[in-house]
C-alpha positions, 0 to 999 in steps of 0.5 A: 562099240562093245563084244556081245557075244563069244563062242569057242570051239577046241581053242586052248582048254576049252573044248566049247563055250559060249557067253553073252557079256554086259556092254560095261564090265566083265569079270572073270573068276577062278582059280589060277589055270582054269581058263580066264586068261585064255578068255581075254586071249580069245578076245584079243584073237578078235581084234589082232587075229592073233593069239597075245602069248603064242606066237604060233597059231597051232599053239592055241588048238585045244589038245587032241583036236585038229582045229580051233574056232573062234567067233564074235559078235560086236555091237556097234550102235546101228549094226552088228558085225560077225567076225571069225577066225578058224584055224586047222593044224598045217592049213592057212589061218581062216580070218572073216568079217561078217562072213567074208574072208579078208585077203590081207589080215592087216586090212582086219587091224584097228576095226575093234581097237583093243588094249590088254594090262598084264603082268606080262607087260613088265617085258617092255621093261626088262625085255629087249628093244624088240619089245617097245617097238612092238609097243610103237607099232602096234599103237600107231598100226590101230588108227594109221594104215599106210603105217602098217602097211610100210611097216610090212614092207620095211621087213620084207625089204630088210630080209632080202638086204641081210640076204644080199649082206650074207651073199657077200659075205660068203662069196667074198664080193660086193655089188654096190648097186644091187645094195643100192636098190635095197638101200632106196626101198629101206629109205622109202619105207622107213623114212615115213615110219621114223617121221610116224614114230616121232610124231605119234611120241610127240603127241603120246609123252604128255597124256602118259605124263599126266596119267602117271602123275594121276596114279602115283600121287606124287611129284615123280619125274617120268620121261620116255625118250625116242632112240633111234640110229638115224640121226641124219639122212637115213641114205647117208646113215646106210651108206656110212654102214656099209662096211660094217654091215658087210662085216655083221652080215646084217643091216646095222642102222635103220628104224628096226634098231630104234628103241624106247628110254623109260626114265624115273627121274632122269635114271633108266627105271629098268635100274633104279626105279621100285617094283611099284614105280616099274608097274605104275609107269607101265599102268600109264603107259597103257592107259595114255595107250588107250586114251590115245587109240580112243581119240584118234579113232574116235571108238573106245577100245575093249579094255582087258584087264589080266590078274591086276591084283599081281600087278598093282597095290590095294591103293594103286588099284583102287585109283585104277577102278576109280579111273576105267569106271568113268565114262571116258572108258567102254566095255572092260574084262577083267579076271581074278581069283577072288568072286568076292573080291570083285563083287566088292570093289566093284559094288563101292563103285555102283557099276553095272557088270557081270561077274563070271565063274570060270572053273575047268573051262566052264563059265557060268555067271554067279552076279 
């Protein structure tokens, strides 16, 4: 599987555009704010039906339009899917595949698998639990429907037992058994995500172990530990929080608290590991990402590679290259702002590729 073509209207800063890619490797180039980034976004809008770095969709409408369009077009061997997305100020985000339009977009979710390495990424370091287990979630939601749709559910339930909280709270009363009900939905639903989350961990920790020792060279001790608030029966957990839940006015234990230890030699490497040992163990982290995603779905998901060069060390980027230019990675895109610099790091690798110049949003190929 691999995206063969690209077309933009009104979306970010371009105002329209289209490329053909080459089935390996894509490199965009250029300065810094002419558009590459935007690219990669516009790619990941294919695949997630959502923007990596907006979380409102209206956000990504190029300025003074009211609208923005996006379409793709990936070749999967015998046949050729079309997909779409549109989406106008104030309306309903319009999501299609091969021109029909989806009811739900999470049925959309794990048909094009795609894993993004950014500078951004060091947020799963320093950021807050919220953000590893996005990271959970949004690997295991790739190749697990039923995971994604409990997932869903879980929320929805979780909103209307902090509502019922706050209702006590305010009025000064308590109903046990209208708690009840929200608490036998909480159970249901997020028993099979925790059971899902330790399972797909189990699986995961020793393909990260092995790329992060294939990266550093060295004899490091990582570790990445699961943290979560139901370590007995998930019922009895809820039931021992009720009187501080209704104190919080918010559901205090549950697999919406669960969270992610990275560890360097048994310390939290957030406080004691180096910049380059922070990148490297996120560098793993993505790549067992992919490995994995790519084994359960038995596809090779698109790889994109954002501005690489603020992430990682001439050595460290040359084992990078080494690693996603062997047959065991699909189609990659890249961008830098170096034509040269690609041309070269590439061409020691014989690669097939395109390479891109990206300037005021306008792209033309150079290679």
């Amino acid at each position: 599987m691999y995206l063969k073509q690209l077309s933009l209207i009104n979306f970010k800063n371009y105002v329209e555009a289209s490329v053909l890619f080459h089935p390996k490797l894509n490199c965009f180039t250029g300065t810094n704010g002419m558009g590459k980034t935007n690219l990669l976004d516009a790619i990941y809008y294919l695949s997630f039906c959502k923007s990596c770095f907006n979380t409102v969709d209206s956000q990504s409408i190029s300025f003074e339009h009211d609208f923005f369009m996006i379409q793709g077009l990936f070749d999967k061997g015998m046949e050729i899917d079309e997909i779409y997305c549109g989406i106008k100020r104030a309306q309903k985000k319009v999501f299609k595949r091969n021109k029909k339009e989806y009811e739900k977009l999470s049925d959309h979710i794990g048909l094009f698998p795609l894993v993004m390495i950014s500078p951004a990424d060091i947020i799963l370091i320093s950021g807050g639990s919220d953000q590893r287990r996005r990271f959970i979630d949004g690997i295991i939601s790739q190749f697990d429907k039923l995971y994604l749709e409990n997932l869903v559910q879980y929320n929805h339930v979780l909103q209307q037992r902090n509502a019922l909280l706050k209702y006590f709270y305010t009025t000064r009363s308590f109903d046990a058994i209208s708690l009840e009900v929200w608490d036998e939905q909480l159970v249901k639903y997020g028993s099979y995500i925790h059971d899902a989350r330790e399972k797909f961990l189990k699986e995961f920790i020793p393909v990260f172990e092995s790329y992060y020792k294939l990266i550093s060279e060295n004899n490091e001790q990582v570790g990445l530990q699961y943290v979560s608030t139901i370590n007995q029966d998930y019922k009895t957990a809820l039931q021992n929080a009720i009187k501080k839940d209704c104190a919080l006015e918010h559901t205090s234990v549950g697999i919406h608290r669960d969270d992610l230890d990275f560890l360097l030699n048994n310390n939290p490497i957030k406080k004691f590991a180096s910049q380059g040992q922070q990148k490297t163990y996120l560098l793993a982290l993505k790549l067992a990402q992919y490995e994995f995603i790519k084994n359960k779905k038995g596809v090779k998901p698109l790889l994109l590679l954002d501005d690489i060069h603020d992430k990682l060390d001439a050595q460290r980027l040359k084992k990078l290259i080494e690693i996603v230019a062997s047959s065991e990675f699909g189609q990659i895109f890249i961008t830098d702002t170096h034509t040269e610099r690609m041309q070269n790091l590439f061409g020691k690798n014989n690669l097939d590729r395109k390479i891109f110049r990206v300037e005021n949003a306008e792209i033309s190929e150079v290679d």
